[in-house]
C-alpha positions as a Markdown table, in Angstrom:
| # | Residue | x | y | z |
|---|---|---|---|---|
| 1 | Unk | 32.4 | -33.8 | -77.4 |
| 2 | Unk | 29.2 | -32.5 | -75.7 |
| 3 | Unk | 29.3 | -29.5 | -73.6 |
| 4 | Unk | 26.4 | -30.0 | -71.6 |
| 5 | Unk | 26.1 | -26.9 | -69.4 |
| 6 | Unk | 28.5 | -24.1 | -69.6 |
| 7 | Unk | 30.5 | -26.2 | -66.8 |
| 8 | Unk | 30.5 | -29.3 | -67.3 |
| 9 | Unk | 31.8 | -30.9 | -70.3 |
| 10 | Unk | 31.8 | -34.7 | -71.9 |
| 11 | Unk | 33.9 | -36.1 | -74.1 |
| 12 | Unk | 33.5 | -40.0 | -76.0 |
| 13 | Unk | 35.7 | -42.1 | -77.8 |
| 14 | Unk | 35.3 | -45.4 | -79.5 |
| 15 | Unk | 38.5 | -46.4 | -80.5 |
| 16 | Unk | 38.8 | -49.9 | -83.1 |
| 17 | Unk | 42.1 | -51.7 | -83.4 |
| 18 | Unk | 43.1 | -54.9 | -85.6 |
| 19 | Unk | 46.0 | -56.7 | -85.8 |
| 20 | Unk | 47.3 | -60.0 | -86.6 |
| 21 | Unk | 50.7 | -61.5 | -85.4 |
| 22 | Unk | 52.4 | -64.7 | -87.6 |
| 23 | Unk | 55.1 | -66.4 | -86.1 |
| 24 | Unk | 57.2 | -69.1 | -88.1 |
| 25 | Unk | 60.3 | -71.1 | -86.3 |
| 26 | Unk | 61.4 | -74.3 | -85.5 |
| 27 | Unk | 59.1 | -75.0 | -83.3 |
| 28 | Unk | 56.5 | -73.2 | -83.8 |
| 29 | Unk | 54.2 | -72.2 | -86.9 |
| 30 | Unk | 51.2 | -69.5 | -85.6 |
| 31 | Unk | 48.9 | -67.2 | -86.7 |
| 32 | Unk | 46.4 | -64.9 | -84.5 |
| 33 | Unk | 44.5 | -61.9 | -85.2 |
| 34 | Unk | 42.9 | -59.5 | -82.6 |
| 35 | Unk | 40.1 | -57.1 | -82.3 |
| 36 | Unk | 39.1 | -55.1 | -79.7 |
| 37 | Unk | 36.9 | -52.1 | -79.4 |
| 38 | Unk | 37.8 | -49.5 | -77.0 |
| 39 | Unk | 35.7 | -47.3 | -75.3 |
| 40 | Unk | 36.4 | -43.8 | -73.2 |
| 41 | Unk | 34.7 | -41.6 | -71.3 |
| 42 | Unk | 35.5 | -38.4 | -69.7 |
| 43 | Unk | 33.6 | -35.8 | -67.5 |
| 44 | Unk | 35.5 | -32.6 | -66.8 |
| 45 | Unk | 33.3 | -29.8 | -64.5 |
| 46 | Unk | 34.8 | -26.3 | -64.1 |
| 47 | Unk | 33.4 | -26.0 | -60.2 |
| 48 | Unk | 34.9 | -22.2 | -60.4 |
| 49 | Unk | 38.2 | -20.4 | -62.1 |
| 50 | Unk | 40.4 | -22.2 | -60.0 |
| 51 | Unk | 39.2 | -26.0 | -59.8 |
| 52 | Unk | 38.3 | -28.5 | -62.1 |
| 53 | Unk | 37.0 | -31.9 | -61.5 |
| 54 | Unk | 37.4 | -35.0 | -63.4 |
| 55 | Unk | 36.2 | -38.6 | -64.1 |
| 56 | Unk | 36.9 | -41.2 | -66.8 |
| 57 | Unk | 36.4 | -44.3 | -67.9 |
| 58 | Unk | 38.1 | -46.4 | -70.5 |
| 59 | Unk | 39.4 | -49.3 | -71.6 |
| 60 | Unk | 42.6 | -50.3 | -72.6 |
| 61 | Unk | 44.4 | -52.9 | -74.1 |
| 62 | Unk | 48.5 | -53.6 | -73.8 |
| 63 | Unk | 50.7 | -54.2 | -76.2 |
| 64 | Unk | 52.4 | -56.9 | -76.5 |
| 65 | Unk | 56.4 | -57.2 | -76.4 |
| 66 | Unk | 57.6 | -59.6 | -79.1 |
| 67 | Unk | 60.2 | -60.8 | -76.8 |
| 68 | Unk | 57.5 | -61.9 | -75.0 |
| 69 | Unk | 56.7 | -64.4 | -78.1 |
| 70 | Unk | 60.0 | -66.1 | -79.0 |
| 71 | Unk | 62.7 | -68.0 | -77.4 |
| 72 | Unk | 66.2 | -66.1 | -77.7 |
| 73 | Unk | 69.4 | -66.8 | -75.5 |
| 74 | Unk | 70.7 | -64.7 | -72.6 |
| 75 | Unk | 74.6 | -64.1 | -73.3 |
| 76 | Unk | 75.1 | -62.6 | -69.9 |
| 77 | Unk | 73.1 | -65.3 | -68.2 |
| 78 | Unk | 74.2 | -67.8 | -70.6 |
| 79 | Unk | 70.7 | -69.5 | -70.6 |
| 80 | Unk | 67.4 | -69.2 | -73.1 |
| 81 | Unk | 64.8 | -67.2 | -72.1 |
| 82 | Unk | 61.5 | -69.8 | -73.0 |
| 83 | Unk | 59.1 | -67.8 | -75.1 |
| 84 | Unk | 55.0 | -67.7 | -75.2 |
| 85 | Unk | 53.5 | -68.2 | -78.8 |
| 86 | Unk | 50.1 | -68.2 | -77.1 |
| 87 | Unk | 50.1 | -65.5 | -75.0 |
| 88 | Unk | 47.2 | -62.5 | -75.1 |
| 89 | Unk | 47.7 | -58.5 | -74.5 |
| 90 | Unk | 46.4 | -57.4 | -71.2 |
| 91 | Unk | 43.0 | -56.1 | -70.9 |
| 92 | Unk | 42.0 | -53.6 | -68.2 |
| 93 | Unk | 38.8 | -50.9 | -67.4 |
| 94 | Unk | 40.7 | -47.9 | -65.9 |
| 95 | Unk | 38.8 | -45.6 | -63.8 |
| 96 | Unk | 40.0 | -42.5 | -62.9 |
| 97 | Unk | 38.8 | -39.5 | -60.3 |
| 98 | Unk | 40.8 | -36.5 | -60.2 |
| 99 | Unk | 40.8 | -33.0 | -58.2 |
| 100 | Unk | 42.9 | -30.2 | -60.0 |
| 101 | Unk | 43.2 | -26.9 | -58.1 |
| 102 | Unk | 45.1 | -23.8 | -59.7 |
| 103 | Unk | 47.1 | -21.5 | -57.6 |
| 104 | Unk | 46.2 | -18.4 | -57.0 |
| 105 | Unk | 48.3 | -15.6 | -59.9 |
| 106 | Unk | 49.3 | -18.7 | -62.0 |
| 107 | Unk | 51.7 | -19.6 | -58.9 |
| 108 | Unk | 51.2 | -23.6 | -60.1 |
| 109 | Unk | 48.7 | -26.5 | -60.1 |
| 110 | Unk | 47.8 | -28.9 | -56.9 |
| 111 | Unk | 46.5 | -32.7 | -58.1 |
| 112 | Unk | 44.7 | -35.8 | -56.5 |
| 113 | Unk | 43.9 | -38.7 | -58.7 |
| 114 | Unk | 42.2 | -41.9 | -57.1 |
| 115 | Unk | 42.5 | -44.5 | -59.8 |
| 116 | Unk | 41.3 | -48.1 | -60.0 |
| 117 | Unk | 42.1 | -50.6 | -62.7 |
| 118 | Unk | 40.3 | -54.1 | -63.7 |
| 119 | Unk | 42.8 | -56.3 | -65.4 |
| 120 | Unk | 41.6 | -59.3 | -67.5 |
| 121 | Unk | 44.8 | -61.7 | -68.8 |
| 122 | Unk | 47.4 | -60.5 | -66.4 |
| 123 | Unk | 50.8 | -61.2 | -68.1 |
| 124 | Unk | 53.5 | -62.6 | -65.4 |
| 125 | Unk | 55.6 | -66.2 | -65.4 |
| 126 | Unk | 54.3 | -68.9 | -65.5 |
| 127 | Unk | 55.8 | -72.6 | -66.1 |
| 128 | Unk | 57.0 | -73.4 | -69.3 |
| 129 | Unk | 58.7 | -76.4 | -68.5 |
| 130 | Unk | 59.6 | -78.4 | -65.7 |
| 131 | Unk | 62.4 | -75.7 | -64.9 |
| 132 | Unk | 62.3 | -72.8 | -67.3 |
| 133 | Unk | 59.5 | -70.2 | -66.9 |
| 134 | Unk | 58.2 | -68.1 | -69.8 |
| 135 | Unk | 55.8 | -64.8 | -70.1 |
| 136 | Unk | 51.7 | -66.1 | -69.6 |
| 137 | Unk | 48.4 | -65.0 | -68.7 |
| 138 | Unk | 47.8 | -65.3 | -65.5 |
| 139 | Unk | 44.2 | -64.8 | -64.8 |
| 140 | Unk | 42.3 | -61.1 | -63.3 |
| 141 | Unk | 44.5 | -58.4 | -61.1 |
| 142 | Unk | 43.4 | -54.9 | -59.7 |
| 143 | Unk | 45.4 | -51.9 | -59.3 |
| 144 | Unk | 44.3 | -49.1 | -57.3 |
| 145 | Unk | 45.9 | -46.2 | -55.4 |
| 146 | Unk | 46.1 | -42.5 | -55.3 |
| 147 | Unk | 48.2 | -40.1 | -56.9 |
| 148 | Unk | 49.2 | -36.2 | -55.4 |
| 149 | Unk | 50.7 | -34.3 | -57.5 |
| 150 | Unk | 52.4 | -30.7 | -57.4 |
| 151 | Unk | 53.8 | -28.0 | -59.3 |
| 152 | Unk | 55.0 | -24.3 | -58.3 |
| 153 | Unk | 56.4 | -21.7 | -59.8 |
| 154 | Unk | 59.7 | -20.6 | -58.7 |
| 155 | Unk | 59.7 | -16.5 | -60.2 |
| 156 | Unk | 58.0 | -15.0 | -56.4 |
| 157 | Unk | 61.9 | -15.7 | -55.4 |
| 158 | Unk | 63.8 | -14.8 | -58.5 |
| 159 | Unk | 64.3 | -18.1 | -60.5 |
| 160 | Unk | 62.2 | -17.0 | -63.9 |
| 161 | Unk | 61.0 | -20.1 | -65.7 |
| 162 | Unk | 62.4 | -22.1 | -62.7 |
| 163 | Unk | 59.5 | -25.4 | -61.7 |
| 164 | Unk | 59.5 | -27.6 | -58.8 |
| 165 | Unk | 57.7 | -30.9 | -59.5 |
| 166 | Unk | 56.7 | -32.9 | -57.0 |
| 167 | Unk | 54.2 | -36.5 | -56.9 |
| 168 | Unk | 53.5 | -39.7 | -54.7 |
| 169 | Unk | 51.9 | -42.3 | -55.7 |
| 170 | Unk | 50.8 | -44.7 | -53.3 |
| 171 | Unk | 49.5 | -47.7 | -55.1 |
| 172 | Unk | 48.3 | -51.6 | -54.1 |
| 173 | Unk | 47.4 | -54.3 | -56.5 |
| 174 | Unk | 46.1 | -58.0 | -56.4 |
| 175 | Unk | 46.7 | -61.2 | -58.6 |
| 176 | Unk | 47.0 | -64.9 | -58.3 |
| 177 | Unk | 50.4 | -66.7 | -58.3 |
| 178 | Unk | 51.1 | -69.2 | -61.5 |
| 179 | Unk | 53.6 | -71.0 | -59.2 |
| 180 | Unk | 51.6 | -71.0 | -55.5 |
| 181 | Unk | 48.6 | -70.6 | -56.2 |
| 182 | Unk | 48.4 | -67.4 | -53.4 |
| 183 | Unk | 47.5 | -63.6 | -53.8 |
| 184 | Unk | 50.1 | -61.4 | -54.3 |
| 185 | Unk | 50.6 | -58.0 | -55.1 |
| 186 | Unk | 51.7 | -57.5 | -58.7 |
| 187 | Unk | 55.2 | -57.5 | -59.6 |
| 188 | Unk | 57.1 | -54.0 | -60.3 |
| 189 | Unk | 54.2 | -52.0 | -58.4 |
| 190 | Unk | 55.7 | -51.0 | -55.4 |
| 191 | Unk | 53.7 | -49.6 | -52.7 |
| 192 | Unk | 54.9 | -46.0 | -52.5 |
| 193 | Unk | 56.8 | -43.9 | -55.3 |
């Protein structure tokens, strides 16, 4: 942590993390291990008693979902869902710009974030077999959007230690089909939220 003027303030991380996953079945004998270094970076600056500006920079990596890894059967679907004893964790550089303003008398908090992720490894489907699909890297996706958030204070009217919380998010993203071929936005990001 480095305060480098009585406004602004930066703060570093270098995170390290190890791990190694075995997997022994039928049809499949693996072993992987995985290091990654992690970097982060954040600038906060105190522009007066009320607002506070942020960036950061870091980057991340997913973990991943051992269901992801093995075969197991469905009973409601009555079908197997095909495992991926090769797949990697999602890597990404998250950037992140953010606007907080405080009410006036402590009456709540206003919040923009812009925010703009570069994914390396995209996990979606891809083909396992001729008709079964299965968990797989996909190749690079971005995720971008903005984020408004907002919180106020509901004792001016009565309701002591009463909060509204409000946010939108309105997000887009962009990755390569396994299947087509064709950009697409990435699954379960929907546009507005």
């Amino acid at each position: 942590f480095w305060q480098l003027r009585e406004d602004v303030a930066l703060e570093s991380a270098l995170n390290f993390e190890y791990s190694k996953i075995e997997q022994i079945g039928a049809d499949v004998e693996n072993s992987r291990s995985f290091t990654y270094i992690k970097p982060r970076l954040d600038l906060r600056w105190d522009f007066n008693d009320l607002t506070q500006v942020r960036g950061s920079l870091e980057r991340t990596v997913s973990q991943l979902d051992f269901g992801d890894f093995v075969a197991s059967f469905d009973n409601d679907d009555d079908q197997v869902d095909a495992g991926n004893p090769d797949l990697e964790p999602e890597k990404a550089w998250r950037w992140k710009f953010t606007v907080e303003r405080r009410l006036a008398d402590d009456a709540g908090i206003l919040e923009a974030q812009v925010f703009y992720n570069d994914i390396e490894d995209h996990i979606d489907k891809v083909a396992a077999t001729d008709i079964i699909s299965a968990p797989g890297n996909i190749g690079d996706a971005t995720h971008y959007g903005v984020q408004l958030k907002g919180s106020w204070r509901l004792a001016p009217i009565g309701l002591e230690g009463a909060v509204i919380d409000v946010t939108y998010s309105w997000q887009d993203s962009e990755t390569t089909d396994s299947f087509t071929g064709e950009k697409r936005i990435m699954r379960f990001k929907p546009h507005h939220r």
